[in-house]
C-alpha positions in Angstrom: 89.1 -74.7 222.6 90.7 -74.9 225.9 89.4 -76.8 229.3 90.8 -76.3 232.4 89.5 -79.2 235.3 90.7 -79.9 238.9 91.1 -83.1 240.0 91.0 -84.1 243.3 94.2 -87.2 243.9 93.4 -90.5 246.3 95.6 -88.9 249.0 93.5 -85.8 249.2 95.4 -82.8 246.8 94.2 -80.7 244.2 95.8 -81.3 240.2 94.9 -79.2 237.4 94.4 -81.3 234.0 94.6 -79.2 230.9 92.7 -79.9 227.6 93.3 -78.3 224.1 91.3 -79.3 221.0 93.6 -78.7 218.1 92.4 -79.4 214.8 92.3 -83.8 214.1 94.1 -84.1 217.5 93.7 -83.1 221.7 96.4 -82.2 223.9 96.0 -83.5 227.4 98.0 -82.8 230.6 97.4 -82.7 234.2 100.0 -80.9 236.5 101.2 -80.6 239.8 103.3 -77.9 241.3 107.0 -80.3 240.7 105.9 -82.3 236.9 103.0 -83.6 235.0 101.8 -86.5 232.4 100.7 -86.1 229.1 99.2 -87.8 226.0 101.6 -89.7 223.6 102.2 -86.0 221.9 104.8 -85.5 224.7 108.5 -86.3 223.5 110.0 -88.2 226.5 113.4 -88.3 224.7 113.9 -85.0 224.1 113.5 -84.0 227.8 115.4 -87.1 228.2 117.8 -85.7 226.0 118.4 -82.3 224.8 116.4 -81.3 227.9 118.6 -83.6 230.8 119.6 -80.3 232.2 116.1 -78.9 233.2 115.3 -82.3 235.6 111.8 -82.3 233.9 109.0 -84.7 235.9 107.1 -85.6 233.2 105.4 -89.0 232.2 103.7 -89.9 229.1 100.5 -92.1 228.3 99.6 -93.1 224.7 96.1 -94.4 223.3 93.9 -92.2 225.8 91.6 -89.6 224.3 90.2 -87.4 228.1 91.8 -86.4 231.0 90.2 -89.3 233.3 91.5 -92.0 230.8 95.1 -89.9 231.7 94.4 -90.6 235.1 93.7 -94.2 234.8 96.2 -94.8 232.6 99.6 -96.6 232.5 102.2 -94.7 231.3 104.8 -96.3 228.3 107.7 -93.8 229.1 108.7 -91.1 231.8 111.7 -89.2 232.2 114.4 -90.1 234.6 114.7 -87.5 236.8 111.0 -88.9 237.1 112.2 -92.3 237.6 114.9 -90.9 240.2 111.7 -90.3 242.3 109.9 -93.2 241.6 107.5 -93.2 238.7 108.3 -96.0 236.7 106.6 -97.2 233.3 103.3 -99.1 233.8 102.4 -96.8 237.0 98.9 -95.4 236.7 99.1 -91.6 236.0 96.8 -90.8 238.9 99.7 -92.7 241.5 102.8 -91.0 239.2 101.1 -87.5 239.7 101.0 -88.3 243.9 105.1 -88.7 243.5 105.1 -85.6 241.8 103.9 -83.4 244.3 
């Protein structure tokens, strides 16, 4: 199953979180336009990486289990072209998704 939910950011704009029940495990995202965050299933070292050439915005939270714990969460790792911006690790994903748009 697959959720789709807006979520309306402190400073006023419009992000689109993203939910998919697999079996024994949920996939969570929420997007902007520019980069995103996601559950500890996104590999921050592979965009990092393999991926260095694609500038990916991404940040990734571990431990949360809905889209609003995403939100509130800190996030353990983001890539740098994310930190070139200025999301850094320990940022709530809620003020990392406000840099990212």
């Amino acid at each position: 199953m697959m959720r789709m939910v807006p979520f309306t950011l402190e400073n006023g704009e419009t992000v689109l979180g993203v939910e998919v029940k697999l079996p024994k495990t949920t996939l969570l995202a929420i997007m902007t336009d520019k980069g995103y965050i996601m559950c500890g299933a996104l590999d921050v070292s592979l965009l990092n990486e393999r991926l260095r050439d694609r500038e990916i915005l991404a940040g990734r939270a571990v431990g949360v289990r809905t889209l609003e714990e995403l939100l509130a969460a800190p996030l353990e790792s983001v890539t740098t072209t994310a930190e070139s911006i200025g999301v850094v690790v320990g940022m709530k994903g809620s003020d990392a998704l406000q840099l990212m748009l």
